[in-house]
N, C-alpha and C positions, 0 to 999 in steps of 0.2 A: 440495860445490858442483859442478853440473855445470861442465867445460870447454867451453865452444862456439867454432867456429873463431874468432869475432872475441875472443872475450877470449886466446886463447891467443897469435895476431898479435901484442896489444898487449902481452902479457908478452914475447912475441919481442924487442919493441923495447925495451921498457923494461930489459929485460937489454943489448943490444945497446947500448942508450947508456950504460949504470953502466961496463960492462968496457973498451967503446973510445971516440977519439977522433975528430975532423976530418972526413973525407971518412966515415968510419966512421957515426960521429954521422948524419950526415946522409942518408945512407942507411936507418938507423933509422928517422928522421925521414918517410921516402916511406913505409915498410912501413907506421906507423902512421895514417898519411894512408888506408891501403887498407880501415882501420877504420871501420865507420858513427859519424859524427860525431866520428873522428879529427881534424878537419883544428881542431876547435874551440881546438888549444895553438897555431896559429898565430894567429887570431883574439883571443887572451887577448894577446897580444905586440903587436899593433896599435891594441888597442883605444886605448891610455894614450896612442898620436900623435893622434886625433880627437878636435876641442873643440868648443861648442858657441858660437855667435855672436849674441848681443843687440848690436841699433841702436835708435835713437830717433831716428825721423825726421819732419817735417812731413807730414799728410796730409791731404788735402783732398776732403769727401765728394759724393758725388753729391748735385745738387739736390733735393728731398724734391718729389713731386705738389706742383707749383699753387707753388712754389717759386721767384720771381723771379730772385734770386741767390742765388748757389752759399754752403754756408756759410765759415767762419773754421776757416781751416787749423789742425789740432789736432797735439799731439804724439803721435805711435806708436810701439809697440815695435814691432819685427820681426824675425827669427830666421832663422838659416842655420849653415852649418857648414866647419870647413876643416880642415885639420892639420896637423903642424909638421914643417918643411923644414929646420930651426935649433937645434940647442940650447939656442942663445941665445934663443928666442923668436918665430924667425919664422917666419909661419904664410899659408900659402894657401888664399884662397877665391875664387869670382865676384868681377868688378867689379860686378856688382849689388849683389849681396849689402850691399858700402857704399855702393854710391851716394848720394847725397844723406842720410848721416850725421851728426848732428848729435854725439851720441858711439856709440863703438863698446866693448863688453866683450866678455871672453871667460873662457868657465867651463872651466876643465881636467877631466880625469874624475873627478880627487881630490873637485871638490866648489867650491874656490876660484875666486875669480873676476874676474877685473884690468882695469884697462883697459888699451886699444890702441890703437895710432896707423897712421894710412895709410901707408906709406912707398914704395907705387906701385903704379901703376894702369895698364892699358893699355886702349884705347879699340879697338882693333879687333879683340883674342880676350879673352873675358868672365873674364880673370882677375886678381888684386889680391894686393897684399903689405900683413900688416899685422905690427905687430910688439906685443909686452906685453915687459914685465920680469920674469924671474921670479928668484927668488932661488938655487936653484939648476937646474942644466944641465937640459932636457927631453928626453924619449923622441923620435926622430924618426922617421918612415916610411924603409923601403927602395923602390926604383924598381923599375921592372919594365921591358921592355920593348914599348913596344906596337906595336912593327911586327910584333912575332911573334903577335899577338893572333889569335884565329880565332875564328871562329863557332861555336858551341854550347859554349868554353871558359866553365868555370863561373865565376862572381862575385860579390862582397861588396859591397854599398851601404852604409856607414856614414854617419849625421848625424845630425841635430837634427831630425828631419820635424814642420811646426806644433807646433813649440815644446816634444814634451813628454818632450825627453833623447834621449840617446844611443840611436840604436836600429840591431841589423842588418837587415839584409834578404838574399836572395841569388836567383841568378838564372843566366843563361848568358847570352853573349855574342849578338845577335838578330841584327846586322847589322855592316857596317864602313861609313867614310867617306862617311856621311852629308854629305847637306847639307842644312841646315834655317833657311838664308839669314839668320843669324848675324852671318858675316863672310864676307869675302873668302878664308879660309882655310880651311873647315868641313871636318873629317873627322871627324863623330860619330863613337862608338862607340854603336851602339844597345843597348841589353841590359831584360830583360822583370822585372831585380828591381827590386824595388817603392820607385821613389821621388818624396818630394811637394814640396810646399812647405815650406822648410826644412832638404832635403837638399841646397840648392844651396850648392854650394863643398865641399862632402863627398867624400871618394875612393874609387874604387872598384878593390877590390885583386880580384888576381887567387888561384887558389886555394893559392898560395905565400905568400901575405901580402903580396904587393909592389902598390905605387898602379901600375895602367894607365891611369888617367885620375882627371878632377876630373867629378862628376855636374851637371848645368850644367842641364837644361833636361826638361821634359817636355811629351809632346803628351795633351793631355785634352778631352774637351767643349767644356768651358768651363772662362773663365777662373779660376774657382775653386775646379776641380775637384781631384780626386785621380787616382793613378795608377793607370793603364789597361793597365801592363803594356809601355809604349814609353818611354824614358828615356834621355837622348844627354847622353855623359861626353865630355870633351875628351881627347885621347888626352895619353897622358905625357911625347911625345916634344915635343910643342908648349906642354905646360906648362914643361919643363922650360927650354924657349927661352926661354920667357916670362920665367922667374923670372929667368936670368941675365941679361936683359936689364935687368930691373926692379930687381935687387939695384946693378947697376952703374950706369944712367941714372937710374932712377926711369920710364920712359916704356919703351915698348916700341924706338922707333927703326928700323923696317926697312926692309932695299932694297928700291930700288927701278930701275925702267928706262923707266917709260912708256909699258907697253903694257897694250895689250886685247887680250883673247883668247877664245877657245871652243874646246870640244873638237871633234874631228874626227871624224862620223861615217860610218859605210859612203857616205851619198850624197856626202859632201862629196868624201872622198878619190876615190869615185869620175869627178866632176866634176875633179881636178886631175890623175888618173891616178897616184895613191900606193897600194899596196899593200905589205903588208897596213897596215889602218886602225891608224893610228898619231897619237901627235901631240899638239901644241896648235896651234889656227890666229891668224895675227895678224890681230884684225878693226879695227884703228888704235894709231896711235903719238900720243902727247901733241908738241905741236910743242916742239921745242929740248931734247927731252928724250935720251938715253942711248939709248934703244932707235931714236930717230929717228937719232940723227949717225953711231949704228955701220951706219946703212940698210938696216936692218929694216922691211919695208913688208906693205900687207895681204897677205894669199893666202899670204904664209910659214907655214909648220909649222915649232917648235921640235919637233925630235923628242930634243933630247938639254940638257940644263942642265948642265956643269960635269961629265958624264960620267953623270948620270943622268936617266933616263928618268922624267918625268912621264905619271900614268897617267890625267890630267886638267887641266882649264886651272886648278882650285885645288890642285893640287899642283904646279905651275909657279911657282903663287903663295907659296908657301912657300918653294919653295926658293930663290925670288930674294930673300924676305922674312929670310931665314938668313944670307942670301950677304955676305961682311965686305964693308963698303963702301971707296970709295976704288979701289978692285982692280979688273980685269978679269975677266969671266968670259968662258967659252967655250959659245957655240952651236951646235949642229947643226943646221941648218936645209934644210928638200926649198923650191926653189924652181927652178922651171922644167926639171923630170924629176929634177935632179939635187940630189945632197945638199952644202951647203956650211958652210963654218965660218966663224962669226962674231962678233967680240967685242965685248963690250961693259961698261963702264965701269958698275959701281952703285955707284948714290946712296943715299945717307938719303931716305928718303920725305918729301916737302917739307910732307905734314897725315898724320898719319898716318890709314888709311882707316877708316871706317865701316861699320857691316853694308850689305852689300849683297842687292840682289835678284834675281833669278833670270833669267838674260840669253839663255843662249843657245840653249837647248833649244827646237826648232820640234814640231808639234803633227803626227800623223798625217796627211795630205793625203785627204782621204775621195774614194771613188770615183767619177770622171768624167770627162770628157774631158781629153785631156793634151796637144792637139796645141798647139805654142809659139803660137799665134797666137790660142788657145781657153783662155789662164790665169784668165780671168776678174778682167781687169785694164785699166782704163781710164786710160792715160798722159798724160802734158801737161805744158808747160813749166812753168817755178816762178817765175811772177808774184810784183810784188809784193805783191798781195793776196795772193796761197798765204803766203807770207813772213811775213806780219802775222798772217792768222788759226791759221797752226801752228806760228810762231814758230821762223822756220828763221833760223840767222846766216846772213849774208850773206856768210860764207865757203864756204856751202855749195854745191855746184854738182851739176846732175844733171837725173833726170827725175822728176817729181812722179809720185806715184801718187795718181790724184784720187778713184778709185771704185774698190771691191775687189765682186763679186759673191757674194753671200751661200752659204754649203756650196762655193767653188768651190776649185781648187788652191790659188790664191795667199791663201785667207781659209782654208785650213788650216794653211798655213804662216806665220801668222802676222801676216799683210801687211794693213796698214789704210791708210785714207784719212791723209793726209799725210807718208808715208813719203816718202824719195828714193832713185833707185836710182842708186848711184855709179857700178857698176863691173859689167860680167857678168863674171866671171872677174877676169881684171888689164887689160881692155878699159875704158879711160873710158869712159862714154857722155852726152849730149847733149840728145838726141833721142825720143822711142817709140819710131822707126823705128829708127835705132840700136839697142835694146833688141831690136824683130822681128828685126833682120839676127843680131846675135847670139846671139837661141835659134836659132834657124834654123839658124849655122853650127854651132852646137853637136850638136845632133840630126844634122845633114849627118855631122859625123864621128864618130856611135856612138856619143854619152854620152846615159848613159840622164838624165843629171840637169845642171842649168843651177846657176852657181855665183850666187851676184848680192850686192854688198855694200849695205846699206841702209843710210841713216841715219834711224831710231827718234830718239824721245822721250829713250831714256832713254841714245843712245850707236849704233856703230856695231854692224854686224850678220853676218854671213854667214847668207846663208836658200839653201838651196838646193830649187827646183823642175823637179820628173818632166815627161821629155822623151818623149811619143807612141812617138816613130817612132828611141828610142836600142835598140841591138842590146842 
């Protein structure tokens, strides 16, 4: 028989583990990894933690042509996947996955197949704990790391994809820290192996064997399509929050402080004079809340949480969401040139939150005039008619934005007809005029860009608009 370098490797190793032990072993263990389709003895070792998930739930079909009423909700199977965090039985997957459950089983790889009970669910990251009995102890996954995770690192999709067993798939890491307006917390891990309907609650391990995340969600055509090769896992670091939250309350439970926030980009920082662009910016405080009484107000940047730096306003969000309640944390905060410290008291979140949608991000400003007096914005006080027909509280104070001009700066940046503009900068305003005086001053002293806090539809805003005649 010929010798060819890769089988000789793998006799390398395989000697290499019969003679020694420990750190020894496990250096073996890389050699044989360097093997084509070595890595498959880790993959045999993980397989036995991946189970497969049948539900039965109510479903109610689309009206048929010519179809008066809808028909009489029927019972469904449906299929997903999770794996065991427990010896004892417990097992992680989506809160979709059980949602509206009527019962839930779960098929081990043996072949058996038990039922399972909810034993908590959390409502604002898509993940759920359910438990079986088994008779004796189970195989469980090892953790990985996922902050160390990178782009083009290779990985393993395991689950139940439409229903028809266990199956791998494998791929590399596509992106990080996604947002795919989920939750409040979103940091996909993107990755291009191949998973569908069914793979949801499945893990996806890294080329160690170890779960970097839980496989949650894919982007396809349509809704009933298959995978296109984009595929967003929940990282492991926020699963792992999860479970211990869930194992202990049953509910997720997280802090909170009462703020709104956006990330801070080049124009903004530019508009407050922060360099380099750093930050999360406060675009409002909930009244009577933690982040209000430690006085915390718009136009702050947290540039620091508890000693770490968020590298976005949804990783501010986590980490206040982690933060043990009761206790005080500490702030860095840039407010008025200068950077200060400030603390503040977190809460339990009073509901815990809902997926959210996509808030702070303003749109290119397309090319044309820029001089403050030429935004293509028509101002006005906030009648009570304005009031009624855009359904402004009556706590609200400011200056209407009545007419926005079609392609012009302020209708790039996002600015519609019933907007209010609170604030240029940390200036209240009033007035229009008020409004002109303060682009005006602003351009006078060399910013190329105007800060302006809005009150929107969906919440408060920071929109920042390109100033003519800024150096």
């Amino acid at each position: 028989m010929r010798l060819t370098v890769g089988r000789a490797l793998l006799l390398c190793a395989l000697l290499l583990a019969s003679l020694v032990g420990g750190a020894d072993v496990a250096r073996a263990e890389r050699l044989r990894d360097l093997v084509p389709f070595g890595r498959t003895h880790r993959l045999s070792r993980v397989l036995p933690t991946v189970v497969n998930i049948s539900m039965t739930k109510m479903k109610t079909d689309a009206p048929a042509p010519g179809q008066t009423a809808p028909p009489e909700p029927r019972l469904t199977q449906f299929y997903g996947s999770g794996f065991i965090v427990d010896a004892s039985g417990i097992i992680v997957t989506n809160r979709h996955v059980v949602d509206g459950a009527l019962q839930v089983a779960v098929t081990l790889p043996s072949g058996s197949t038990l039922p399972a009970r909810i034993i908590g669910v959390a409502t604002s990251i898509d993940i759920a704990l359910i438990k079986i009995d088994a008779d004796k102890p189970l195989p469980t996954v090892r953790w990985g790391d996922s902050d160390r995770v990178r782009v083009g690192d290779e990985v393993f999709a395991i689950g139940n994809p439409l229903g028809v067993g266990e199956t791998v798939t494998s791929g590399i890491v596509s992106a990080l820290n996604r947002d795919i307006l989920i939750s409040p917390y979103d940091d996909f891990i993107q990755t291009d192996a191949a998973i569908n309907h069914g793979n949801s609650g499945g893990p996806l391990f890294d080329s160690r064997g170890e779960v970097i995340g839980v496989n949650t969600a894919i982007f396809s055509p349509t809704e009933t399509g298959g995978s296109i090769g984009i595929g967003f896992a929940i990282p492991a670091r926020d699963v792992q929050f999860a479970i211990d939250r869930l194992r202990r309350f049953g509910q997720l439970r997280p802090g909170w402080i009462g703020v709104r926030t956006q990330d801070v980009t080049a124009e903004i920082a530019e508009a407050i004079g922060l360099a380099p662009v750093r930050g999360v910016i406060v675009a409002g405080t909930e009244p009577e809340s933690p982040a209000a009484k430690a006085g915390l107000a718009e136009g702050d940047v947290v540039l620091r949480f508890e000693g770490q730096v968020p590298k976005d306003n949804r990783a501010l969000a986590r980490m206040i969401a982690e933060a043990p309640t009761g206790k005080p944390a500490s702030l860095s905060v840039w407010r008025d040139g200068q950077e200060r410290t400030v603390s503040v008291t977190v809460r339990e979140w009073p509901q815990e939150p809902a997926a959210t949608t996509k808030g702070a991000a303003v749109a290119t400003a397309p090319s044309g005039s820029t001089d403050p007096m030429t935004l293509g914005l028509r101002l006005g006080p906030i009648s009570q008619e304005a009031r009624t027909k855009y359904k402004l509280a009556a706590s609200v104070s400011g200056v209407l934005v009545e007419e926005v001009t079609p392609n012009s700066v302020s209708a790039g940046r996002g600015l519609s007809a019933g907007n209010v503009i609170l604030k240029i900068r940390d200036i209240p305003v009033a007035t229009a005029d008020q409004v002109t005086k303060a682009l005006v001053a602003a351009s006078a002293a060399g910013h190329r860009n105007a800060l302006l806090l809005v009150q929107k539809k969906d919440g408060q805003h920071w929109v920042t608009v390109p100033l003519g005649t800024g150096r």
